[in-house]
C-alpha positions as CSV (number, residue, x, y, z in Angstrom):
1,X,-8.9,-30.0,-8.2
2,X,-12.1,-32.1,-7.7
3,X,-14.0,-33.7,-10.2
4,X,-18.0,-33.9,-10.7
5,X,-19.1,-37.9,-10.9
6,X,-22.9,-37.0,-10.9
7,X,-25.7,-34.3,-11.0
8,X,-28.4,-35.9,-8.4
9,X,-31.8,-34.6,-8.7
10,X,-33.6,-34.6,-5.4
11,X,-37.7,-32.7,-5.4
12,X,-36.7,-31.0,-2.5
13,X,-33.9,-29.5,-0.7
14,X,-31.3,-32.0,0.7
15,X,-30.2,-31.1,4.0
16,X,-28.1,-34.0,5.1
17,X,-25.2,-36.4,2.7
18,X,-23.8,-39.5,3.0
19,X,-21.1,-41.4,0.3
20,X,-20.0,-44.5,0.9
21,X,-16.6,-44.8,0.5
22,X,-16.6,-47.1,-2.0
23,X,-17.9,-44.4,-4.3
24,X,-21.1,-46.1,-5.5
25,X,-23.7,-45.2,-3.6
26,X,-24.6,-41.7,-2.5
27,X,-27.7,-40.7,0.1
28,X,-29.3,-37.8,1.3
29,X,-32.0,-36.6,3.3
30,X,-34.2,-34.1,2.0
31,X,-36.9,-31.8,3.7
32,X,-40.1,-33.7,2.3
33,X,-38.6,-36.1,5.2
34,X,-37.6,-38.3,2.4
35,X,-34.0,-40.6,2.1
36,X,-32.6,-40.7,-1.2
37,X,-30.1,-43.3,-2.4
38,X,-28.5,-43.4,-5.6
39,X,-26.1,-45.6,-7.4
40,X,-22.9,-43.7,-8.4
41,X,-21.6,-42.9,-10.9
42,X,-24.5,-43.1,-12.9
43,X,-26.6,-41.1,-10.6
44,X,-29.8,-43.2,-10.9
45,X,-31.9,-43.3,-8.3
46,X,-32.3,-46.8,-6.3
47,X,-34.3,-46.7,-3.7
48,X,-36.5,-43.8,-1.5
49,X,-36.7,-44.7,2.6
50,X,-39.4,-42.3,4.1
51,X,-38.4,-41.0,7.4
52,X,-41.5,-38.8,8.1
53,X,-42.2,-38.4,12.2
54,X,-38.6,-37.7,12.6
55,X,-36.7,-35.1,13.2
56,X,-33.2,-36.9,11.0
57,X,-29.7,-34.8,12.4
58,X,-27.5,-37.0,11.0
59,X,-26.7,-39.8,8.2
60,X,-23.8,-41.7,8.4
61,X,-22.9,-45.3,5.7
62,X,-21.4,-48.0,5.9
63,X,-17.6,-48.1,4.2
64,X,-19.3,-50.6,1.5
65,X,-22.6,-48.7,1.3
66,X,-25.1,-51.6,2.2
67,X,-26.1,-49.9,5.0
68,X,-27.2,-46.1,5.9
69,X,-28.0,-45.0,8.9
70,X,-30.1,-41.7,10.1
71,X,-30.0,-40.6,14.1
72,X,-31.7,-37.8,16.0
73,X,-30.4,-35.5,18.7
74,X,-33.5,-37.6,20.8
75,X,-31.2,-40.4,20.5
76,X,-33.3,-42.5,18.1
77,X,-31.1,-44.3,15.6
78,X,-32.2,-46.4,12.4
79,X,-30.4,-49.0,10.2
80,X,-31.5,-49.8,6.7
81,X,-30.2,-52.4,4.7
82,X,-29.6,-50.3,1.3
83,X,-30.2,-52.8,-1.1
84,X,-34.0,-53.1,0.2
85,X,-34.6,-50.6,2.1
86,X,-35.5,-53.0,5.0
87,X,-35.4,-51.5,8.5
88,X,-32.1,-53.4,9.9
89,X,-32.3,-52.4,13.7
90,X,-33.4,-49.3,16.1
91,X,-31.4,-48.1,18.3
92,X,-32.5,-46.1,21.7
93,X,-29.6,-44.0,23.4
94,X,-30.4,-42.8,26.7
95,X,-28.7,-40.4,28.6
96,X,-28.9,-41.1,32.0
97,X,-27.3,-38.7,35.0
């Protein structure tokens, strides 16, 4: 039987999660191409990354939730540190024949 922790309010639709698995920090991507993070279980919000200009397929974070990443099927990938929000790295992938 699972159990609720938190009700997160988002002003649009989510279409992508991530939970660290620590438990404390939840993220999603919603489709006014914002990134959500929130403290669990509290549910506050802590901090709102915009990702406009991108077409986000995917968010993945880290074990420890102090980083979230958010890729593309282009193979653009982005680190932020989630403490700040600060842009950690870009990463380009290539495919190449």
């Amino acid at each position: 039987m699972s159990t609720e922790v938190a009700t997160l309010s988002t002003p649009a639709k989510a279409t992508l999660f991530a939970l660290a698995k620590s438990g404390s920090l939840a993220g999603a991507v919603c489709e006014d191409s914002k990134l959500y993070l929130w403290s669990l279980p509290e549910g506050r919000l802590v901090r709102t990354i915009d990702v406009r200009g991108r077409s986000v397929d995917l968010i993945a974070m880290s074990e420890d939730g102090a980083w979230i990443a958010a890729g593309d099927h282009a193979g653009g990938y982005t680190v932020w540190v989630t403490g700040t929000g600060a842009r950690q790295m870009q990463i380009a992938l290539r495919y190449q024949f």
